[in-house]
GUMIKOL-442621 format. One record per residue (C-alpha): x negated, y negated, z; residue in one letter; residue number from 1. Coordinates in nm, 3 decimals, decimal comma. Each point is the difference from the previous one (the first is absolute). Example, Ala and Ser with C-alpha at 12.3 -4.5 7.8 and 13.67 -1.06 7.14 Angstrom:
BEGIN
{tipa {-1,230 0,450 0,780} 'A' 1}
{tipa {-0,137 -0,344 -0,066} 'S' 2}
! end
This chain:
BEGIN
{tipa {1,413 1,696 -1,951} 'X' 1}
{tipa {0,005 0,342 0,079} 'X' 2}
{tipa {-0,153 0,303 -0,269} 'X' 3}
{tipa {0,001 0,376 0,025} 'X' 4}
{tipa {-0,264 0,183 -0,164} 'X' 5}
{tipa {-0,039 0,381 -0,036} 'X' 6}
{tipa {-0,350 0,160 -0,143} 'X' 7}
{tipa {0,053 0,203 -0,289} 'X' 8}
{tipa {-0,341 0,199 -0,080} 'X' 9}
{tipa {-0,168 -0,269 0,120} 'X' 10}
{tipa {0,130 -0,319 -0,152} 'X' 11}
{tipa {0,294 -0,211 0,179} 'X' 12}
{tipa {0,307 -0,045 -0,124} 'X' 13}
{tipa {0,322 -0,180 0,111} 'X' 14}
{tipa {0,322 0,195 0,184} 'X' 15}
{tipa {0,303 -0,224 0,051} 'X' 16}
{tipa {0,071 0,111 0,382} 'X' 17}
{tipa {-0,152 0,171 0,281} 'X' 18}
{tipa {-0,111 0,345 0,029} 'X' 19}
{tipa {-0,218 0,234 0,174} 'X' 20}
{tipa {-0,381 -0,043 -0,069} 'X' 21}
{tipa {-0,013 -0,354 -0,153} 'X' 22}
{tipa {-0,141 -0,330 0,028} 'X' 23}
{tipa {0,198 -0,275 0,097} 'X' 24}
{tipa {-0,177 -0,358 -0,120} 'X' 25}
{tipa {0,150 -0,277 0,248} 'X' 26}
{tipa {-0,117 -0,345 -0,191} 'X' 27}
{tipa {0,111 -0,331 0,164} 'X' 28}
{tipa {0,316 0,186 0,176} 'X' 29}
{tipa {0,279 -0,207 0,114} 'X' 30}
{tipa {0,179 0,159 0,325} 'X' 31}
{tipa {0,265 0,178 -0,226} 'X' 32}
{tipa {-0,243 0,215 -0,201} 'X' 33}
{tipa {-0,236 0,087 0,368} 'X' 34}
{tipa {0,357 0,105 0,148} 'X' 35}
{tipa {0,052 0,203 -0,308} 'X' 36}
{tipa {-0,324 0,194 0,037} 'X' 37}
{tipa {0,040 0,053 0,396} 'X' 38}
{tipa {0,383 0,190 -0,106} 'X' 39}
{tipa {-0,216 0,187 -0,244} 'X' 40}
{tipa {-0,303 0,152 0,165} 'X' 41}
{tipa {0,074 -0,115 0,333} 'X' 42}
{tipa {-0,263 -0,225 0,098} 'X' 43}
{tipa {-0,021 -0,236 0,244} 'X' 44}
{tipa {0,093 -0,368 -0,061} 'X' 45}
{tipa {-0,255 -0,150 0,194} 'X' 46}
{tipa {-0,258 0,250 -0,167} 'X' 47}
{tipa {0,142 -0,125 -0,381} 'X' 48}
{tipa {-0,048 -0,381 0,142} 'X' 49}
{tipa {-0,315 -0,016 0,148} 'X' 50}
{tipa {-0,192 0,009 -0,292} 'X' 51}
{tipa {0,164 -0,309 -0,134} 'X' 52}
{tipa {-0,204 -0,220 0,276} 'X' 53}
{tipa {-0,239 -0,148 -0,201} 'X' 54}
{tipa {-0,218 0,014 0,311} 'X' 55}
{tipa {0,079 0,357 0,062} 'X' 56}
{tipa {-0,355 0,179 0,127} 'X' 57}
{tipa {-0,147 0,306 -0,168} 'X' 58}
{tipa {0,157 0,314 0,178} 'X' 59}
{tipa {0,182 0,307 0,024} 'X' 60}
{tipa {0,298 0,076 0,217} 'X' 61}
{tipa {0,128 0,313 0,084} 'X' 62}
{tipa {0,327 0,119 0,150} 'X' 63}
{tipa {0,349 0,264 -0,031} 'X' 64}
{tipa {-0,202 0,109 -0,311} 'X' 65}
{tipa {-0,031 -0,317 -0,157} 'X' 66}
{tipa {-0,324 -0,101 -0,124} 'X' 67}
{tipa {-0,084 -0,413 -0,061} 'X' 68}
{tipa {-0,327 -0,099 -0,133} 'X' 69}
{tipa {-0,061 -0,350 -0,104} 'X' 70}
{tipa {-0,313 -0,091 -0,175} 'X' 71}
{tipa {-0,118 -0,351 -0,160} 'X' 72}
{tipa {0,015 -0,071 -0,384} 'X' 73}
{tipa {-0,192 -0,257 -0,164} 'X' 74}
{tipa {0,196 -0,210 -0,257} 'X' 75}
{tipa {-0,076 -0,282 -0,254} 'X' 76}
{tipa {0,218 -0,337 0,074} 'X' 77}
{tipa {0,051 -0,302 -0,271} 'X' 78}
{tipa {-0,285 -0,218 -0,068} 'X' 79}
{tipa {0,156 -0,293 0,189} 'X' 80}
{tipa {0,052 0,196 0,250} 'X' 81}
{tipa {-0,240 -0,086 0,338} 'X' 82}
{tipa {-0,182 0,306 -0,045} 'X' 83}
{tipa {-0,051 0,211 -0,280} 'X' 84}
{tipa {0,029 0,332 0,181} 'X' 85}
{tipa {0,197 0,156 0,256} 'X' 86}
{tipa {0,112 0,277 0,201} 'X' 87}
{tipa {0,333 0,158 0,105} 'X' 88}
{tipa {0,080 0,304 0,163} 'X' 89}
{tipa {0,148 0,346 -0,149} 'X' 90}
{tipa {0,174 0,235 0,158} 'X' 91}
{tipa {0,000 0,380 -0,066} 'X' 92}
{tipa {0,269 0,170 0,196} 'X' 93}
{tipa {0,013 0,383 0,007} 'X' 94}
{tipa {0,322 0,216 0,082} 'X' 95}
{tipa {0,056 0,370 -0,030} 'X' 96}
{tipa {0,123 -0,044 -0,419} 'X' 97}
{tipa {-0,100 -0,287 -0,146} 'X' 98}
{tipa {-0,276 -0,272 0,037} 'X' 99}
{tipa {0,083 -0,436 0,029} 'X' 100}
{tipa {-0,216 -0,263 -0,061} 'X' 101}
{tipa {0,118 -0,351 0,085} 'X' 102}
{tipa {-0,147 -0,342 -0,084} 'X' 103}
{tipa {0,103 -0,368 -0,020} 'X' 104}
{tipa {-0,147 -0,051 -0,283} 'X' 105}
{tipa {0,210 0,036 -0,346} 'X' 106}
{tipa {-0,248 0,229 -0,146} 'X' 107}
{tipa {-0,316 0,127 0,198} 'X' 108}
{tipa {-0,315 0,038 -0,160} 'X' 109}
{tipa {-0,027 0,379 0,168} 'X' 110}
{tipa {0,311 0,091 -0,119} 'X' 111}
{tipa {-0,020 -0,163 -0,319} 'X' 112}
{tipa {-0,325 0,229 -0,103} 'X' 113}
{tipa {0,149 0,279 0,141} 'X' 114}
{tipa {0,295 0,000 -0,188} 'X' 115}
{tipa {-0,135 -0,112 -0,341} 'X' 116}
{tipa {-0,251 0,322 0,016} 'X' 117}
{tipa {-0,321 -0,113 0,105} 'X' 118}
{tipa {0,000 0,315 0,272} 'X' 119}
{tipa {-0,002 0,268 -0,147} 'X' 120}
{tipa {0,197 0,354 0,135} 'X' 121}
{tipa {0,227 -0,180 0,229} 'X' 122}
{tipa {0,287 0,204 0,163} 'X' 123}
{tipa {0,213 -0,156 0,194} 'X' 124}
{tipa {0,096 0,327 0,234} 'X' 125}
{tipa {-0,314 0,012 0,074} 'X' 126}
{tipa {0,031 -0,307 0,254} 'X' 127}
{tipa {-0,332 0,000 0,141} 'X' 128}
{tipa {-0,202 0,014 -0,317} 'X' 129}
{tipa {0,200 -0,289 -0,136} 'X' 130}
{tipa {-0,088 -0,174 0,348} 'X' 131}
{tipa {-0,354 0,093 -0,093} 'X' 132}
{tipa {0,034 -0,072 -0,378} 'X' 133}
{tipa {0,132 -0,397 0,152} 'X' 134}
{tipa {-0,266 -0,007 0,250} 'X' 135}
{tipa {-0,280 0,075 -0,310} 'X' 136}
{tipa {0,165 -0,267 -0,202} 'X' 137}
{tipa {0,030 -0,267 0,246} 'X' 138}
{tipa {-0,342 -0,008 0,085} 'X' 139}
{tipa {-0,056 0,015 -0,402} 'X' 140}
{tipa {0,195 -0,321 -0,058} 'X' 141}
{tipa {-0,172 -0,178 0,283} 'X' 142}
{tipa {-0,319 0,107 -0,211} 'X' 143}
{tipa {0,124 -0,193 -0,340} 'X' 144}
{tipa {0,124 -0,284 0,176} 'X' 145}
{tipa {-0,322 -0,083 0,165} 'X' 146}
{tipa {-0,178 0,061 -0,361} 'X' 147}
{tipa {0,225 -0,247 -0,116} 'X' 148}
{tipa {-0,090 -0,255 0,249} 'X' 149}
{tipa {-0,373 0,049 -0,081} 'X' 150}
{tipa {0,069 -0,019 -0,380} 'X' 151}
{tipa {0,231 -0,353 0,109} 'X' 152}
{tipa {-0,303 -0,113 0,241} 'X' 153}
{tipa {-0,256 0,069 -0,332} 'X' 154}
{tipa {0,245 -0,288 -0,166} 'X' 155}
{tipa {-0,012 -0,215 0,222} 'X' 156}
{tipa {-0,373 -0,012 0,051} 'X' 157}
{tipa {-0,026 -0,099 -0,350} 'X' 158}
{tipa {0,218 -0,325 0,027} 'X' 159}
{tipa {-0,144 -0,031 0,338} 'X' 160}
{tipa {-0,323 -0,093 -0,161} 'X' 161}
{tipa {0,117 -0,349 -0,148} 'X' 162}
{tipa {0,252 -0,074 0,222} 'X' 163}
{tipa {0,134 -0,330 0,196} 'X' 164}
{tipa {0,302 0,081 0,088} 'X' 165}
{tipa {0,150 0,249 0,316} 'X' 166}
{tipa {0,209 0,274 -0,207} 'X' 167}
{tipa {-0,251 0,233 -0,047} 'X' 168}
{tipa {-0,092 0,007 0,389} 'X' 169}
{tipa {0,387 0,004 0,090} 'X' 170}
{tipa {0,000 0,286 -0,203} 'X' 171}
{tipa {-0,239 0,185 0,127} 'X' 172}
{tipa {0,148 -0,080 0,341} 'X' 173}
{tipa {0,334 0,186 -0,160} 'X' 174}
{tipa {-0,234 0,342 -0,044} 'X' 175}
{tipa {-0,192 -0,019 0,312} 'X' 176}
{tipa {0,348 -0,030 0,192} 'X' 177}
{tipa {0,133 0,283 -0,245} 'X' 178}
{tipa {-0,323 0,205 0,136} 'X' 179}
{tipa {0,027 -0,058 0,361} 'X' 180}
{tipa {0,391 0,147 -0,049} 'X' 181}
{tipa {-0,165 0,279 -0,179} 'X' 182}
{tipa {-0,289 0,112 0,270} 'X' 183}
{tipa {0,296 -0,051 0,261} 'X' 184}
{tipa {0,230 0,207 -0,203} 'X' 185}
{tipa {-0,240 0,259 -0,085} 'X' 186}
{tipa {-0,123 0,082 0,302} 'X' 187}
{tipa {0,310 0,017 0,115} 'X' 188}
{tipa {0,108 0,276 -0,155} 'X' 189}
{tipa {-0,340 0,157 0,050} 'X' 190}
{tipa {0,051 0,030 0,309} 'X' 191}
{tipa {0,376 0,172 -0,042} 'X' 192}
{tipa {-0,149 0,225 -0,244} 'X' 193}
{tipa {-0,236 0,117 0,250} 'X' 194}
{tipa {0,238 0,062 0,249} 'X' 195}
{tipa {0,198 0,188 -0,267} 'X' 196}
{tipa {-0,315 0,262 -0,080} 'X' 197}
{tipa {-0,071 0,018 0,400} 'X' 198}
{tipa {0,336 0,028 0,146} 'X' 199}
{tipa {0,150 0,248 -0,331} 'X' 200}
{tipa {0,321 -0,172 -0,004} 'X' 201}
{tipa {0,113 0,256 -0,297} 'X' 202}
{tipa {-0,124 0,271 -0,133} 'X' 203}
{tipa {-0,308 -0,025 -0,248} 'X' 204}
{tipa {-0,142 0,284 -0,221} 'X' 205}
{tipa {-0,352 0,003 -0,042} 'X' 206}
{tipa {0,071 -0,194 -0,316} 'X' 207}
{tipa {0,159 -0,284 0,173} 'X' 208}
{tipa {-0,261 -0,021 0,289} 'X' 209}
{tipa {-0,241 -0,074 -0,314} 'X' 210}
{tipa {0,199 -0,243 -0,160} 'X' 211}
{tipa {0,062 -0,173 0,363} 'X' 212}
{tipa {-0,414 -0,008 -0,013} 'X' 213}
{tipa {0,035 -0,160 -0,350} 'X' 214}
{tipa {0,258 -0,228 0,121} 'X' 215}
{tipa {-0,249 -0,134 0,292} 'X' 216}
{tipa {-0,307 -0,018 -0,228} 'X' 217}
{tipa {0,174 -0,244 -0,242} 'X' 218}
{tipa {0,152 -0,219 0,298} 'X' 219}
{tipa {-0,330 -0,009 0,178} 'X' 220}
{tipa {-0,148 -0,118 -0,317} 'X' 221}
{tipa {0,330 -0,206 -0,111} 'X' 222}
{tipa {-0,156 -0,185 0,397} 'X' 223}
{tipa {-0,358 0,030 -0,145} 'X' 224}
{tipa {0,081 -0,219 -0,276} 'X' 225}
{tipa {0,235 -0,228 0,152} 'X' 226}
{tipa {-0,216 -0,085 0,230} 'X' 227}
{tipa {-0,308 -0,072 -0,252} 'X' 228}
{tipa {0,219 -0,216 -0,220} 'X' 229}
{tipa {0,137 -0,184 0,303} 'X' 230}
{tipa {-0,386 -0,084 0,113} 'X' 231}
{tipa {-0,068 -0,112 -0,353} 'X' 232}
{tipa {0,286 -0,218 -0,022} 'X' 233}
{tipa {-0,084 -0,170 0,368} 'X' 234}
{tipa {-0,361 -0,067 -0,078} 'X' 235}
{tipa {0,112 -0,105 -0,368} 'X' 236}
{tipa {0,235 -0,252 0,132} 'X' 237}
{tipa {-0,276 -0,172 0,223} 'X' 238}
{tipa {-0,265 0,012 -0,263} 'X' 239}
{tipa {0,239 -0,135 -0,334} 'X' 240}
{tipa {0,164 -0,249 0,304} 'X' 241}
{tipa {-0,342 -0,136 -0,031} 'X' 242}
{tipa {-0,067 0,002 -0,383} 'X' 243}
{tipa {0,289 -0,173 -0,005} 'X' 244}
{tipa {-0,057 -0,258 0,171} 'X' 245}
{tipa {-0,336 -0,016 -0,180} 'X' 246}
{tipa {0,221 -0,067 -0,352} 'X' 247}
{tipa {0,159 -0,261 0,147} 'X' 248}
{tipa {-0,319 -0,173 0,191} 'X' 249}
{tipa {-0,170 0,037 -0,384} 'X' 250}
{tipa {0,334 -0,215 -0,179} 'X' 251}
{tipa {-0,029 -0,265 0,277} 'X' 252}
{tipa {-0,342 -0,058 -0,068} 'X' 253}
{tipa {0,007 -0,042 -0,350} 'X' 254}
{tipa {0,305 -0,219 0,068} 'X' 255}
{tipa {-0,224 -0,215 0,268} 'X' 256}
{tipa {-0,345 -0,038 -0,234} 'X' 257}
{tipa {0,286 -0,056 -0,307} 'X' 258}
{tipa {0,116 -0,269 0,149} 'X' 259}
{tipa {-0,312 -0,168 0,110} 'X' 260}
{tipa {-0,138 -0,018 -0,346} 'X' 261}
{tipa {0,339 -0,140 -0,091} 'X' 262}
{tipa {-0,059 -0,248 0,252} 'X' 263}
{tipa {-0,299 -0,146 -0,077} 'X' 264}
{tipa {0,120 -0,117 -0,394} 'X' 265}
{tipa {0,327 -0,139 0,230} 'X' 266}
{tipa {-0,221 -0,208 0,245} 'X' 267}
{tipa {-0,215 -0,144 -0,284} 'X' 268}
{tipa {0,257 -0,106 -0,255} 'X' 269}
{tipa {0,183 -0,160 0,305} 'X' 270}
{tipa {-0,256 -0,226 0,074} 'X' 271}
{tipa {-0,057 -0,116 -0,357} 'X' 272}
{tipa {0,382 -0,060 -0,018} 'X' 273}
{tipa {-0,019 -0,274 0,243} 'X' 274}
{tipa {0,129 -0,381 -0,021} 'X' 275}
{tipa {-0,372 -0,113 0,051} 'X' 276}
{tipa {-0,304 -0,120 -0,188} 'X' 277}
{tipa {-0,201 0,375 -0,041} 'X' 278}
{tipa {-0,301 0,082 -0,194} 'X' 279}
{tipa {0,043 0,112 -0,367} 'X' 280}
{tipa {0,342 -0,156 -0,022} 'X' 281}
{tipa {-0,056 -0,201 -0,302} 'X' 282}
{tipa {-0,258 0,291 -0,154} 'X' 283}
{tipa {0,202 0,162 -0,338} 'X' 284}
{tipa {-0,160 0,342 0,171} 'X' 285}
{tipa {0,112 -0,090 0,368} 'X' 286}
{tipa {0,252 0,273 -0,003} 'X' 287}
{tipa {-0,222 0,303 -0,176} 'X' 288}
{tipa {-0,251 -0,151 0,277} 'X' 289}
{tipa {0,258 0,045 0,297} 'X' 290}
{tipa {0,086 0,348 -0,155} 'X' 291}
{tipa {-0,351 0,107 -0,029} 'X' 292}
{tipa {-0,077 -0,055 0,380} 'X' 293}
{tipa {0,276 0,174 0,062} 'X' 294}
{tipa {-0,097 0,320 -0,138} 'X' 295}
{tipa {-0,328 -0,048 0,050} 'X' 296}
{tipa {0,100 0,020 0,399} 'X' 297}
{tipa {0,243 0,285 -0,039} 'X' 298}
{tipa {-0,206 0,222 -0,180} 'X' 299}
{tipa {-0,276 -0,060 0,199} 'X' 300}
{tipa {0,227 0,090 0,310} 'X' 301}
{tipa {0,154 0,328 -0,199} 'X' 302}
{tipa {-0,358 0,058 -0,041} 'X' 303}
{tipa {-0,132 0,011 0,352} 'X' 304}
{tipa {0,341 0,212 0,123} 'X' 305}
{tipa {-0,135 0,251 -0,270} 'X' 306}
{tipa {-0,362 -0,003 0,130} 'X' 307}
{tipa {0,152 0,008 0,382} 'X' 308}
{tipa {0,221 0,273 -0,067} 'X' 309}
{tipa {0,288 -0,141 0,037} 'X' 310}
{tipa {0,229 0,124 -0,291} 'X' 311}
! end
């Protein structure tokens, strides 16, 4: 799907076609609507497509005038989904009028904050502070994602606690996969931001080359964090793996001494229901007799488990 936006004193708003100093939004583009915006601004094809890899690096491209830039994007997938999070790339594209993005996904995070106002003074003929402005928020998102992992992990460790059963750990094997993407992603594109503030591959103000300095303080600490939670969740795994099997160790053995006092009442009403001549037989109190040494052994049994510990 393909959207044109024009700034208007600083707040977005929708044009119907093409022209000079706007921002074409590329979502999920099907070949019709990337041939439509080469004829338009005269971009490459291959430039337009290569952001559509879902394994697409974290780069920048220049050439003829062109400018490609492709950074990661972090993402939230269904719950039954075999990880939780995710990245995909996003490409900014730069030509003498106007400014792309392009992105296989139907509606990009990024974008989506962008566009609903969440940056504020956005101008979109001002190209490489919108680059800037995407770069801030990107590394912003990563941010809230990764709190929202911790805040997931918190739950977790709560059911973790009592549990016997594998979900929780599979589900904290969902986040730590959803982290490793992250660190991957993130320093990534710390790495092409770098080489976008060393090699000047447009012109900054001194107001831009600050925000770029923002823009690398909140991925480095986006990494920071990342990297914490994904240590947590590792040595969390190992140690509620363990507790865990502790649960289920505890159920057994209740189960086992269970039925061994079960068993003894069993063993001594079968041998007073034989065919034979046995002792008490005839007595009017045989059976409260039988039934007495019966207890009498199992509690006595319960008894020394208790004083050994056992349950």
């Amino acid at each position: 799907m393909l959207t044109y936006y024009r700034s208007i004193a600083g707040k977005l708003t929708t044009v119907d076609g093409y022209i000079d100093g706007c921002w074409i939004n590329a979502a999920d583009p099907s070949a019709e609507e990337l041939a439509r915006i080469s004829r338009e601004t005269g971009l490459d094809l291959d430039y337009l497509s290569y952001p559509l890899d879902p394994d697409e690096r974290s780069r920048f491209e220049r050439d003829n005038g062109q400018l490609l830039i492709i950074m990661q994007t972090s993402y939230r997938l269904p719950e039954d989904s075999d990880i939780l999070y995710d990245t995909v790339p996003l490409g900014i594209l730069h030509t003498d009028h106007c400014l792309v993005t392009v992105c296989a996904l139907p509606e990009n995070p990024v974008i989506k904050d962008v566009i609903s106002g969440l940056v504020r003074r956005v101008s979109t003929a001002k190209k490489n502070r919108l680059t800037l402005q995407l770069f801030l928020r990107n590394a912003q998102r990563f941010l809230i994602d990764v709190r929202q992992i911790n805040k997931r992990v918190d739950t977790i460790e709560d059911k973790l606690e009592n549990s016997q059963q594998n979900r929780e750990l599979l589900n904290l094997l969902k986040l730590e996969k959803s982290l490793v993407y992250f660190m991957t992603g993130l320093k990534a594109n710390e790495a092409m931001m770098e080489r976008v503030k060393r090699d000047r591959i447009f012109e900054m103000y001194e107001e831009d080359s600050d925000l770029l300095d923002d823009v690398l303080i909140e991925n480095l600490q986006a990494i920071e964090m990342a990297s914490i939670a994904s240590n947590i969740l590792t040595s969390m795994a190992g140690a509620f793996a363990s507790v865990i099997s502790n649960n289920v160790n505890q159920v057994v053995k209740v189960l086992t001494v269970t039925t061994i006092l079960v068993a003894i009442p069993t063993l001594i009403t079968s041998i007073f229901g034989m065919n034979v001549p046995l002792p008490f037989q005839e007595s009017p109190v045989g059976m409260w007799f039988v039934l007495g040494i019966a207890i009498t052994l199992s509690g006595t049994l319960a008894y020394l488990f208790y004083r050994w510990r056992v349950f």
